[in-house]
DOKE-284934 format. One record per atom (N, C-alpha, C): residue number from 1; residue in three letters; atom name; z, x, y. Coordinates in steps of 0.05 Angstrom, whole numbers, plus 5000, padded with zeros to 4 digits. Layout:
# DOKE-284934
pt seq=NUM; type=ala; atom=CA; c3=Z; c1=X; c2=Y
...
***
This chain:
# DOKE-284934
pt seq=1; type=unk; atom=N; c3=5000; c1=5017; c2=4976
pt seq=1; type=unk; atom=CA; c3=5000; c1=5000; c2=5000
pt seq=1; type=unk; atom=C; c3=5000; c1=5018; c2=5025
pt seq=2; type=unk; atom=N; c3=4987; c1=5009; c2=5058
pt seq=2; type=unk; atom=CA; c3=4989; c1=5017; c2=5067
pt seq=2; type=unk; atom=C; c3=5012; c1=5016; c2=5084
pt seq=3; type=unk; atom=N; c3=5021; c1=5031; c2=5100
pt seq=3; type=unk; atom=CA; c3=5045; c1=5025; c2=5123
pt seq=3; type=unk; atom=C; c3=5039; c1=5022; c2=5146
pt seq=4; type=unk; atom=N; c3=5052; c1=5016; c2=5166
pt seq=4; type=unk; atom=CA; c3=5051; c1=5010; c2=5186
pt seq=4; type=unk; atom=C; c3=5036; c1=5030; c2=5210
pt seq=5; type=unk; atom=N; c3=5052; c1=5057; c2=5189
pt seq=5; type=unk; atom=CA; c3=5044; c1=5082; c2=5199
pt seq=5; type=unk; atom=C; c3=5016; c1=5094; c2=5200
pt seq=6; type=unk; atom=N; c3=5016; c1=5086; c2=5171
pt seq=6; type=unk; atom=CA; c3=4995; c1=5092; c2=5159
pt seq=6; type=unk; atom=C; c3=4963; c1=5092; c2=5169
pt seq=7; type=unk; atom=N; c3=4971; c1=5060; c2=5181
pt seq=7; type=unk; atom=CA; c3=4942; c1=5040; c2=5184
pt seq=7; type=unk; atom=C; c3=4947; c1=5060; c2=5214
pt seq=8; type=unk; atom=N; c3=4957; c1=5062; c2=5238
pt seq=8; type=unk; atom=CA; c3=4960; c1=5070; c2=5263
pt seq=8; type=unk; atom=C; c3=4944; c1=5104; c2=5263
pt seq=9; type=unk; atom=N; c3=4946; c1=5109; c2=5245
pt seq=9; type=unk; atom=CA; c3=4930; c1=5141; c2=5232
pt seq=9; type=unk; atom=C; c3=4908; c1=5132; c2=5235
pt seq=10; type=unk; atom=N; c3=4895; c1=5106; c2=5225
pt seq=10; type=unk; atom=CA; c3=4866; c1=5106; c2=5221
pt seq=10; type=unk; atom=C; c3=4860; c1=5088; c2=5246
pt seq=11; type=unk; atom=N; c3=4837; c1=5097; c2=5266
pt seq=11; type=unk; atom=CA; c3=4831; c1=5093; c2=5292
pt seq=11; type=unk; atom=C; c3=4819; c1=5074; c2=5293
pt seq=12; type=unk; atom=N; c3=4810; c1=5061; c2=5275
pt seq=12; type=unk; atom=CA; c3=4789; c1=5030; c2=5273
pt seq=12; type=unk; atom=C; c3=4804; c1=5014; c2=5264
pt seq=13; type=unk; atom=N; c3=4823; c1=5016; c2=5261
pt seq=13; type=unk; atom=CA; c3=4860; c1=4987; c2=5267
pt seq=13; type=unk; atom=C; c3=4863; c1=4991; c2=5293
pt seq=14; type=unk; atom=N; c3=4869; c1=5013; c2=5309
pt seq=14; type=unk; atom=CA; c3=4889; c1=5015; c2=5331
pt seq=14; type=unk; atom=C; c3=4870; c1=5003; c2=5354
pt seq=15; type=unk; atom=N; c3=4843; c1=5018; c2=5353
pt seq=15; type=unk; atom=CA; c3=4824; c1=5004; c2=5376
pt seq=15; type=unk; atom=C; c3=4797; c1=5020; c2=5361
pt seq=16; type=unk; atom=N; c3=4782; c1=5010; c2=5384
pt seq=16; type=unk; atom=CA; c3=4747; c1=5010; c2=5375
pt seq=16; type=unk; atom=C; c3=4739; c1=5040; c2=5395
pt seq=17; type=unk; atom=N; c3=4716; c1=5052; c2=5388
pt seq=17; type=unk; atom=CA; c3=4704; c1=5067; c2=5385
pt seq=17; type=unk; atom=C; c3=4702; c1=5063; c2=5421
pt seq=18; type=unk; atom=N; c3=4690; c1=5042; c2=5431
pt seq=18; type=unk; atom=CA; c3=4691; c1=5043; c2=5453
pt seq=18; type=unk; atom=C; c3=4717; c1=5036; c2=5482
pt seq=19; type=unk; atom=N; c3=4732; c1=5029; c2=5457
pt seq=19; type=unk; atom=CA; c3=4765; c1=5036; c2=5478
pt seq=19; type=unk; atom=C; c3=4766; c1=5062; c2=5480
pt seq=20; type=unk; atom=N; c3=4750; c1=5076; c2=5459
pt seq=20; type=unk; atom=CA; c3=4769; c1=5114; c2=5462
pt seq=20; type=unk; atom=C; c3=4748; c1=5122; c2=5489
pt seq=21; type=unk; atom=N; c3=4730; c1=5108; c2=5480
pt seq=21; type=unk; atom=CA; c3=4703; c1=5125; c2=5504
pt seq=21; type=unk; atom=C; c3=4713; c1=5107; c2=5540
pt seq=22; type=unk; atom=N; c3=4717; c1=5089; c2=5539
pt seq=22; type=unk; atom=CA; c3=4730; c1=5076; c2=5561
pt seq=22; type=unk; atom=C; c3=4755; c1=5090; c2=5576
pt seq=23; type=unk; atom=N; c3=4770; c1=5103; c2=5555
pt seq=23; type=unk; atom=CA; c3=4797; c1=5118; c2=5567
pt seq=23; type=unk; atom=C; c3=4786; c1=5140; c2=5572
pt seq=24; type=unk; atom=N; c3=4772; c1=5152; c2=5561
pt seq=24; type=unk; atom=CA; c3=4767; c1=5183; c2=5571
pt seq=24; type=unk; atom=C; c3=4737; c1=5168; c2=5598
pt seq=25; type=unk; atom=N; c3=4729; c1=5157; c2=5603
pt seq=25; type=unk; atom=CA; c3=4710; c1=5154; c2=5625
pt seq=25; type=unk; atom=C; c3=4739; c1=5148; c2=5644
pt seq=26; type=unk; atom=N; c3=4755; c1=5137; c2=5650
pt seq=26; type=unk; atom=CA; c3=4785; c1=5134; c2=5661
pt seq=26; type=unk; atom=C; c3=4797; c1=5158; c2=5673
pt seq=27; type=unk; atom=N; c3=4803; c1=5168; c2=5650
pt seq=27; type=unk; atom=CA; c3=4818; c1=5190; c2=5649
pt seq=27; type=unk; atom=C; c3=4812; c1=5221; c2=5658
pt seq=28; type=unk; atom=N; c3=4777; c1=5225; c2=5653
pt seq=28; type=unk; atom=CA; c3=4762; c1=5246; c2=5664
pt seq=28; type=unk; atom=C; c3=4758; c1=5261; c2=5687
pt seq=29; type=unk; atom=N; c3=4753; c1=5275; c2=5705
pt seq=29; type=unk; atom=CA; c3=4753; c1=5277; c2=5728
pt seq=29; type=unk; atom=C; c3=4722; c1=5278; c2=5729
pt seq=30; type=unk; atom=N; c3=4714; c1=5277; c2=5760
pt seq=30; type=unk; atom=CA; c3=4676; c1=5276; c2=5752
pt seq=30; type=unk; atom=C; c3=4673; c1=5304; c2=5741
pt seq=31; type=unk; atom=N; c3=4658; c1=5302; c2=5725
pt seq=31; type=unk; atom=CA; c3=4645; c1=5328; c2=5711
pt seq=31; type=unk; atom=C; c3=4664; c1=5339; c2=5691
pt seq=32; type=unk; atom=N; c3=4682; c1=5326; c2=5686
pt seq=32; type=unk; atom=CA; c3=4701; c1=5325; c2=5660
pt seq=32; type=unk; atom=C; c3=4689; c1=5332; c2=5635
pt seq=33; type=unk; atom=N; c3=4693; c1=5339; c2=5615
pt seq=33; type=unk; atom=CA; c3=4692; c1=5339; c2=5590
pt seq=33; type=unk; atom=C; c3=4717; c1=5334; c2=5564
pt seq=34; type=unk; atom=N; c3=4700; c1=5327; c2=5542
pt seq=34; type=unk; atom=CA; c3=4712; c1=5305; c2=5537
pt seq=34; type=unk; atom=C; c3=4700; c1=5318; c2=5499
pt seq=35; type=unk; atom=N; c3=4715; c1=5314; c2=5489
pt seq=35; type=unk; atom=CA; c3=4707; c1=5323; c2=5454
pt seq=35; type=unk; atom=C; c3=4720; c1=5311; c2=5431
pt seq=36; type=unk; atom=N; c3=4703; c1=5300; c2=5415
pt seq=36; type=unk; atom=CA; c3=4698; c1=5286; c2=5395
pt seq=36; type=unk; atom=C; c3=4699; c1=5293; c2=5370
pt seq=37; type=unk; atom=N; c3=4712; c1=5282; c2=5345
pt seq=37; type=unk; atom=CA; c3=4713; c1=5288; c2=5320
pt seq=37; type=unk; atom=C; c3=4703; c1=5266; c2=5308
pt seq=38; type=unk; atom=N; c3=4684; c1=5263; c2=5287
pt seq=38; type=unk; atom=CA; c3=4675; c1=5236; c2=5277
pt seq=38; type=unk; atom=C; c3=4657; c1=5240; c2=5261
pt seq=39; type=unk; atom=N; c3=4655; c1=5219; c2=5246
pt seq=39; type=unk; atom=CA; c3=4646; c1=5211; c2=5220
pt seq=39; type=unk; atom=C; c3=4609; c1=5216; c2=5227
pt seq=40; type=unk; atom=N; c3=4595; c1=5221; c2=5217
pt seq=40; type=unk; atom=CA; c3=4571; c1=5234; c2=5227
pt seq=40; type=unk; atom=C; c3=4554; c1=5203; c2=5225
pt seq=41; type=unk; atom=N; c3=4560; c1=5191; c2=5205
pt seq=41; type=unk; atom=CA; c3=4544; c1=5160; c2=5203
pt seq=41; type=unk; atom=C; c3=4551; c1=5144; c2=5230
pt seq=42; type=unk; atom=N; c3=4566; c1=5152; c2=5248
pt seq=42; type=unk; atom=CA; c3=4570; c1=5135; c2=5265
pt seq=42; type=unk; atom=C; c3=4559; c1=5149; c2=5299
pt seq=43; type=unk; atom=N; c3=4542; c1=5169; c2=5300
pt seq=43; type=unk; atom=CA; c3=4530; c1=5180; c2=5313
pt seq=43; type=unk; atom=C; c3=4519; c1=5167; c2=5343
pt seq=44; type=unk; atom=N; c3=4498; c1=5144; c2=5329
pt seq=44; type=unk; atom=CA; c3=4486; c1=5132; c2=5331
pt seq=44; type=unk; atom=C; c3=4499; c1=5114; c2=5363
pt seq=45; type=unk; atom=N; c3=4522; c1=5106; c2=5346
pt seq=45; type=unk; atom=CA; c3=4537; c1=5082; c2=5364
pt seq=45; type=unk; atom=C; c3=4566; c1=5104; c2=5376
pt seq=46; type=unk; atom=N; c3=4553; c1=5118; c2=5376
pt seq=46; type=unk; atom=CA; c3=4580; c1=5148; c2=5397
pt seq=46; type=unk; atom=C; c3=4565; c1=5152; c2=5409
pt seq=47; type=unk; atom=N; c3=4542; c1=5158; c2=5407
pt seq=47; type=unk; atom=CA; c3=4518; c1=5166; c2=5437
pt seq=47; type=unk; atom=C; c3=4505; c1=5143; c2=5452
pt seq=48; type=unk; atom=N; c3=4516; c1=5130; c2=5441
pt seq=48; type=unk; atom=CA; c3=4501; c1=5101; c2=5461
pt seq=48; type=unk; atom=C; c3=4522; c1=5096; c2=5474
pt seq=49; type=unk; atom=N; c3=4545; c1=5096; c2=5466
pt seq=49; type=unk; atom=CA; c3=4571; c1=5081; c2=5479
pt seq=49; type=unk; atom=C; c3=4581; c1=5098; c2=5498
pt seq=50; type=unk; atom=N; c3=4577; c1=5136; c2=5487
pt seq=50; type=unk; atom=CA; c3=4581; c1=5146; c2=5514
pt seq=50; type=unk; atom=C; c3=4554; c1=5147; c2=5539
pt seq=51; type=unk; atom=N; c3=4535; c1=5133; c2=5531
pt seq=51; type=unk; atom=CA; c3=4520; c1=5139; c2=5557
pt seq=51; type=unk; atom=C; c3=4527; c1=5114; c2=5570
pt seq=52; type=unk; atom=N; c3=4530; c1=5087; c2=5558
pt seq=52; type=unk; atom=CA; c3=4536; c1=5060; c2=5572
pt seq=52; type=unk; atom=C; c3=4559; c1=5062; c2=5593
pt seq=53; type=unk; atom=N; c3=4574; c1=5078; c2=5583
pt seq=53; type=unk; atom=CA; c3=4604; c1=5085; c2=5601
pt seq=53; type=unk; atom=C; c3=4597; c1=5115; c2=5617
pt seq=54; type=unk; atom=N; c3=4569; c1=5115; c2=5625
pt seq=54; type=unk; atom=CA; c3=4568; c1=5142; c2=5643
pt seq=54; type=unk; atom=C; c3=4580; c1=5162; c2=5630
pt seq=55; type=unk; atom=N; c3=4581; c1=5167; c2=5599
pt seq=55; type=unk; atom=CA; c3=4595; c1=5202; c2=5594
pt seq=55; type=unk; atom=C; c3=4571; c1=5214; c2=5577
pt seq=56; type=unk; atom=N; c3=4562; c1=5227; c2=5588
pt seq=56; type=unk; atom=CA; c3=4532; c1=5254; c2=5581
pt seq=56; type=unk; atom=C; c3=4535; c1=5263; c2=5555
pt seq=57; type=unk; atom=N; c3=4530; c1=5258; c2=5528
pt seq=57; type=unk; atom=CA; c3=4524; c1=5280; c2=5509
pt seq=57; type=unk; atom=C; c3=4516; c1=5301; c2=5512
pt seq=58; type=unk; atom=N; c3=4531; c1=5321; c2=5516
pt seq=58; type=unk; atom=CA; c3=4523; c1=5350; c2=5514
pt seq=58; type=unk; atom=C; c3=4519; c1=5365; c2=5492
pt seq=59; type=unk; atom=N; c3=4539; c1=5371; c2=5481
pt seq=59; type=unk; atom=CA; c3=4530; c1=5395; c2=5450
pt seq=59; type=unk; atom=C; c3=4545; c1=5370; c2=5425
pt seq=60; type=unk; atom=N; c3=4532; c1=5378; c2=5412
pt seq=60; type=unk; atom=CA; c3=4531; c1=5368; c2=5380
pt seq=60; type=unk; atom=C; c3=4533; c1=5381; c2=5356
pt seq=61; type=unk; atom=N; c3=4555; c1=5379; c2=5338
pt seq=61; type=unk; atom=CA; c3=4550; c1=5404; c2=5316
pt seq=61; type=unk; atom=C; c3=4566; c1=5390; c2=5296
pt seq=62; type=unk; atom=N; c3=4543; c1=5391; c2=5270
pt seq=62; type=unk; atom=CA; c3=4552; c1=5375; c2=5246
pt seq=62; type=unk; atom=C; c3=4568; c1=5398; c2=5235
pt seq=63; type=unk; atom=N; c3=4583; c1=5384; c2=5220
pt seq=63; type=unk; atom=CA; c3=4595; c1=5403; c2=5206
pt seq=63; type=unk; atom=C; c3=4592; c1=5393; c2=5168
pt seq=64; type=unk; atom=N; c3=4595; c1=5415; c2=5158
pt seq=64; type=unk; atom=CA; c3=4582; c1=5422; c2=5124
pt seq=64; type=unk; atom=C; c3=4602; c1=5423; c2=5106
pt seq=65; type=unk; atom=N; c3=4618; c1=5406; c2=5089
pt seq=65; type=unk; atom=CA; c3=4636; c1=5421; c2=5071
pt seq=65; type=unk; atom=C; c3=4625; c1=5449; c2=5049
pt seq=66; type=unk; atom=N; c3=4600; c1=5446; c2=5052
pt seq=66; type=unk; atom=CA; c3=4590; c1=5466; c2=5042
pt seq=66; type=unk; atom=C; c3=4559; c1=5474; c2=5050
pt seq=67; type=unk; atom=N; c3=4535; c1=5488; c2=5039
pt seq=67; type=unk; atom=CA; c3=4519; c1=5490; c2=5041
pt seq=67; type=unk; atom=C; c3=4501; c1=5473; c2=5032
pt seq=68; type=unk; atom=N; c3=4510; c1=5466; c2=5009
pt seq=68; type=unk; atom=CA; c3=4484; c1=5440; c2=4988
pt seq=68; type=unk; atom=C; c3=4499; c1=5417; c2=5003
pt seq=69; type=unk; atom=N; c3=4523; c1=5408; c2=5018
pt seq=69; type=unk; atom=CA; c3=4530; c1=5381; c2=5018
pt seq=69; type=unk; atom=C; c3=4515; c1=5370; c2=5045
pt seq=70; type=unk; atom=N; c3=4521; c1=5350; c2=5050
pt seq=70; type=unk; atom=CA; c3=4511; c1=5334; c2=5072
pt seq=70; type=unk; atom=C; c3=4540; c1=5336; c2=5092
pt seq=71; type=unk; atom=N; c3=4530; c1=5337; c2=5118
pt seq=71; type=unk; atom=CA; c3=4554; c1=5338; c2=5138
pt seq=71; type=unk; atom=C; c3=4572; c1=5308; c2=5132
pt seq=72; type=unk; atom=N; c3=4600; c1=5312; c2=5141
pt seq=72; type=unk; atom=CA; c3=4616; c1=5302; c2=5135
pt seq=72; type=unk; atom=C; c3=4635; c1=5287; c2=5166
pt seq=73; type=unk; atom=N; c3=4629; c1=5307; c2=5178
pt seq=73; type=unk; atom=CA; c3=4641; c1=5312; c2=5206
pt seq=73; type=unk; atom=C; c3=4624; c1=5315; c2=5224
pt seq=74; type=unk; atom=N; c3=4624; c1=5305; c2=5246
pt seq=74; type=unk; atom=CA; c3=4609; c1=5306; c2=5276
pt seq=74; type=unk; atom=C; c3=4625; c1=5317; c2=5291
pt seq=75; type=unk; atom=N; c3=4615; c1=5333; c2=5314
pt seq=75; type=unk; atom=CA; c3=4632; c1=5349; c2=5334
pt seq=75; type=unk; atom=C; c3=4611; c1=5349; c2=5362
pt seq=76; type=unk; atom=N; c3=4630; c1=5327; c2=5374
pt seq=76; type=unk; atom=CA; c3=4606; c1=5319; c2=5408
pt seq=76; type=unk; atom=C; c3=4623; c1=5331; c2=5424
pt seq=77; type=unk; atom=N; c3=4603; c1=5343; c2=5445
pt seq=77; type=unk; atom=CA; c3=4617; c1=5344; c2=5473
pt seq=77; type=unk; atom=C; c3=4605; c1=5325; c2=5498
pt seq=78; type=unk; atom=N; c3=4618; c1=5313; c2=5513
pt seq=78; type=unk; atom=CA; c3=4607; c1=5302; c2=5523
pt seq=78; type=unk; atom=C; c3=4619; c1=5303; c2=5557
pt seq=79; type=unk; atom=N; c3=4606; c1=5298; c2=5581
pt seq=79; type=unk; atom=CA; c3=4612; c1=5308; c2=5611
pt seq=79; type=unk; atom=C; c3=4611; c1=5279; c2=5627
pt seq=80; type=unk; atom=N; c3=4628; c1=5269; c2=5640
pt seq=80; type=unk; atom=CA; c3=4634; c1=5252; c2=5655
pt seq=80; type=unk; atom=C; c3=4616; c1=5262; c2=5683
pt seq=81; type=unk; atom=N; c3=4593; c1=5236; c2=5683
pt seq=81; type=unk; atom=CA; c3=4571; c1=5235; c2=5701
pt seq=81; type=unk; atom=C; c3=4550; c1=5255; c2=5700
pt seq=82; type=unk; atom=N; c3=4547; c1=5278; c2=5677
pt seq=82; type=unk; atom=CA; c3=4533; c1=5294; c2=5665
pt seq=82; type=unk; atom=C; c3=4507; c1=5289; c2=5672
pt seq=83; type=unk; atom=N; c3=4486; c1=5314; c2=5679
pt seq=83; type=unk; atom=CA; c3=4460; c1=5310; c2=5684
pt seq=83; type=unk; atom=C; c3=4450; c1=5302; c2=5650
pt seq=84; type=unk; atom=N; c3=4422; c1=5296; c2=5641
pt seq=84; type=unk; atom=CA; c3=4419; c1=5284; c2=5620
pt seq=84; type=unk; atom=C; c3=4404; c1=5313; c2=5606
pt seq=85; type=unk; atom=N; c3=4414; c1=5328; c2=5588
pt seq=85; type=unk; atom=CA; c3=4411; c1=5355; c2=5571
pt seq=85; type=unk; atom=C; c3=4436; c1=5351; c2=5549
pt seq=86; type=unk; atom=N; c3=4418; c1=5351; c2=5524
pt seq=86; type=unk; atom=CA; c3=4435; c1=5360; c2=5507
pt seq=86; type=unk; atom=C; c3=4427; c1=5388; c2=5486
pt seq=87; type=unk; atom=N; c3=4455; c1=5397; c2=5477
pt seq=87; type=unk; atom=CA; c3=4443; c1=5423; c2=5460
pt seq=87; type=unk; atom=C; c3=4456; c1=5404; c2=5431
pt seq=88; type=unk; atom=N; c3=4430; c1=5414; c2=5409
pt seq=88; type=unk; atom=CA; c3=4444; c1=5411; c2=5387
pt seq=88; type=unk; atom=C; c3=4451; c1=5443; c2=5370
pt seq=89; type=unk; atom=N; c3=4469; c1=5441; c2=5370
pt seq=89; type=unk; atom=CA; c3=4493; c1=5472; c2=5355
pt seq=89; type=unk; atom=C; c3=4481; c1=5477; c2=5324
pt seq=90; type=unk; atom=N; c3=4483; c1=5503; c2=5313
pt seq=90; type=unk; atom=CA; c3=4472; c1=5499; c2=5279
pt seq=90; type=unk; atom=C; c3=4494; c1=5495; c2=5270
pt seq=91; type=unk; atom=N; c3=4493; c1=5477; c2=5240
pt seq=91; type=unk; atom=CA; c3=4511; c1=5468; c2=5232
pt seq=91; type=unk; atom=C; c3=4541; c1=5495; c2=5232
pt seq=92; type=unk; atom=N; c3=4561; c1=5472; c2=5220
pt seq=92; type=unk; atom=CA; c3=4579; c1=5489; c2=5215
pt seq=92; type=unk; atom=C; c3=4588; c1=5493; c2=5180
pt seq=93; type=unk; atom=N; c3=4591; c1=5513; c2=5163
pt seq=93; type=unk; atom=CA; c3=4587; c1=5506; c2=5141
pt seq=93; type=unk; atom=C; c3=4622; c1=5515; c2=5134
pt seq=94; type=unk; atom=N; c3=4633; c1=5494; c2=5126
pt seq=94; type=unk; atom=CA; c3=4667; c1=5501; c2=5114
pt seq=94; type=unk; atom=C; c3=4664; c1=5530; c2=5098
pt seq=95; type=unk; atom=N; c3=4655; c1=5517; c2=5064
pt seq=95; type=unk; atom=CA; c3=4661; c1=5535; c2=5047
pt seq=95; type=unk; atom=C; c3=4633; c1=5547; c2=5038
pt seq=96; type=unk; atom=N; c3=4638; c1=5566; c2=5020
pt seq=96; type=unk; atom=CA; c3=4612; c1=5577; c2=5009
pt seq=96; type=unk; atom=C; c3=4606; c1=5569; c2=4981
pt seq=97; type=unk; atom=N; c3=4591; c1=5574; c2=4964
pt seq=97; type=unk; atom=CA; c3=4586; c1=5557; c2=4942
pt seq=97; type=unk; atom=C; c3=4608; c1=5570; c2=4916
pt seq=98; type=unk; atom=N; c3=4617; c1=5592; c2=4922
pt seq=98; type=unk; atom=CA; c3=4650; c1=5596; c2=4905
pt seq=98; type=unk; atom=C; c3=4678; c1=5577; c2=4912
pt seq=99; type=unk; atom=N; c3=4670; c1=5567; c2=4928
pt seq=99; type=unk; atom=CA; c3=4699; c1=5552; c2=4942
pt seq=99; type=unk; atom=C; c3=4709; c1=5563; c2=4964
pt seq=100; type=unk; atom=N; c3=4706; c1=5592; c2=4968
pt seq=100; type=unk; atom=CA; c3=4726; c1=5601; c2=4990
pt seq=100; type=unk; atom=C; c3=4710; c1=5595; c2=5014
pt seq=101; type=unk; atom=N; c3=4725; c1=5602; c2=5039
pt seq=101; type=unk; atom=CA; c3=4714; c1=5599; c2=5069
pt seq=101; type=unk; atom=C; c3=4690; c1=5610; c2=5072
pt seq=102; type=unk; atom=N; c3=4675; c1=5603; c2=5092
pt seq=102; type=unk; atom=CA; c3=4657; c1=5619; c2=5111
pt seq=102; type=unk; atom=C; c3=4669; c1=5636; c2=5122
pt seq=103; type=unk; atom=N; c3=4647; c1=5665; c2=5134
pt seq=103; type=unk; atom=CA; c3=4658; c1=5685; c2=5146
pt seq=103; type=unk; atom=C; c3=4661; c1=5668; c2=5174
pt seq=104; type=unk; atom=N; c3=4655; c1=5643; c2=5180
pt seq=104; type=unk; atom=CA; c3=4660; c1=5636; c2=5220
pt seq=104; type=unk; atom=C; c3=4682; c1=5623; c2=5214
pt seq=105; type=unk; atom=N; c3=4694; c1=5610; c2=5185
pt seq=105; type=unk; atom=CA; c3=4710; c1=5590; c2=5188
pt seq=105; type=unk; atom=C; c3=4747; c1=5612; c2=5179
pt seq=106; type=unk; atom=N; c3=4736; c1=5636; c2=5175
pt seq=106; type=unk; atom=CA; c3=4751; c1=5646; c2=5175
pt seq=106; type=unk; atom=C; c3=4761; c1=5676; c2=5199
pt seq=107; type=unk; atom=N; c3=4730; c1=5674; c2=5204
pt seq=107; type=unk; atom=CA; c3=4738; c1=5683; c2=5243
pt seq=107; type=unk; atom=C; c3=4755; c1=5662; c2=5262
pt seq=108; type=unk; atom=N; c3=4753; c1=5629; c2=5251
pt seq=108; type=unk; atom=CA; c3=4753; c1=5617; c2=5271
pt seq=108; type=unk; atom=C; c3=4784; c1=5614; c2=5258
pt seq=109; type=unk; atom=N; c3=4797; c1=5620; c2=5243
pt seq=109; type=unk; atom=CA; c3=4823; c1=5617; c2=5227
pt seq=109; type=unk; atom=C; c3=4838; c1=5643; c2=5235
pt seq=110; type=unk; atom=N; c3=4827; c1=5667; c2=5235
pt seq=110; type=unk; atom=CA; c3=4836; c1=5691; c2=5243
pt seq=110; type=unk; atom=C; c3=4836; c1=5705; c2=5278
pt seq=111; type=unk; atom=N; c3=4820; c1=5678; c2=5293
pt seq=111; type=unk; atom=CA; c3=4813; c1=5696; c2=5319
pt seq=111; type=unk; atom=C; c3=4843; c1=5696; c2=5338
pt seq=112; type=unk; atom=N; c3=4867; c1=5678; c2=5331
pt seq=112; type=unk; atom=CA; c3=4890; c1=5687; c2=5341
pt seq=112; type=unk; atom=C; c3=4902; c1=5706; c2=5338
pt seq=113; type=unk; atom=N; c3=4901; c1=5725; c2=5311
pt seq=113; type=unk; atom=CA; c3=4916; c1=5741; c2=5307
pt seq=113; type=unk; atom=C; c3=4897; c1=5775; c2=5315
pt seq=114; type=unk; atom=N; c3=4873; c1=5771; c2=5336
pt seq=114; type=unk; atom=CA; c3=4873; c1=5798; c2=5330
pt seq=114; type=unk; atom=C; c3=4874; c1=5803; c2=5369
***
């Protein structure tokens, strides 16, 4: 069963896709930026909802649990009143086909400590 807690974890109980994009058009200063984690099937209706609410898609970068898989994760940036340019980023690939990390996912795990 779920809990109370539980369900408040998952963001499509608490509010919709375009309450999150509504608070950060709010919240932004002009030329703000603004960054996104999300399900890659829902792309579609994240780039429309941030241009309806004036916030610019800027960079884009799928991310890979591996090399053979299909992205899993979306990663947007997006700019409050933004001229209209977007970059799309090369993917990001988690693991390698042994299981362990990528050498970026393990730069990007190690770049505090040097």
């Amino acid at each position: 069963a779920v809990t109370g807690v539980q369900t408040c974890a998952l963001p499509i109980f608490c509010c919709t896709l375009e309450d999150v994009i509504i608070a950060c058009r709010i919240l932004l200063k002009d030329n703000g930026r603004m960054y996104m984690v999300h399900r890659p099937d829902r792309l579609a209706d994240i780039l429309c909802t941030m241009r309806k609410h004036r916030i610019e898609p800027k960079r884009i970068r799928m991310v890979h649990p591996s090399v053979s898989k299909a992205p899993n994760i979306v990663l947007i940036e997006g700019q409050r009143d933004g001229g209209a340019f977007l970059k799309w980023d090369p993917p990001l690939y988690v693991h390698v086909e042994d299981g362990g990390y990528t050498q970026e996912i393990k730069n990007m795990y190690n770049s505090d400590r040097n």
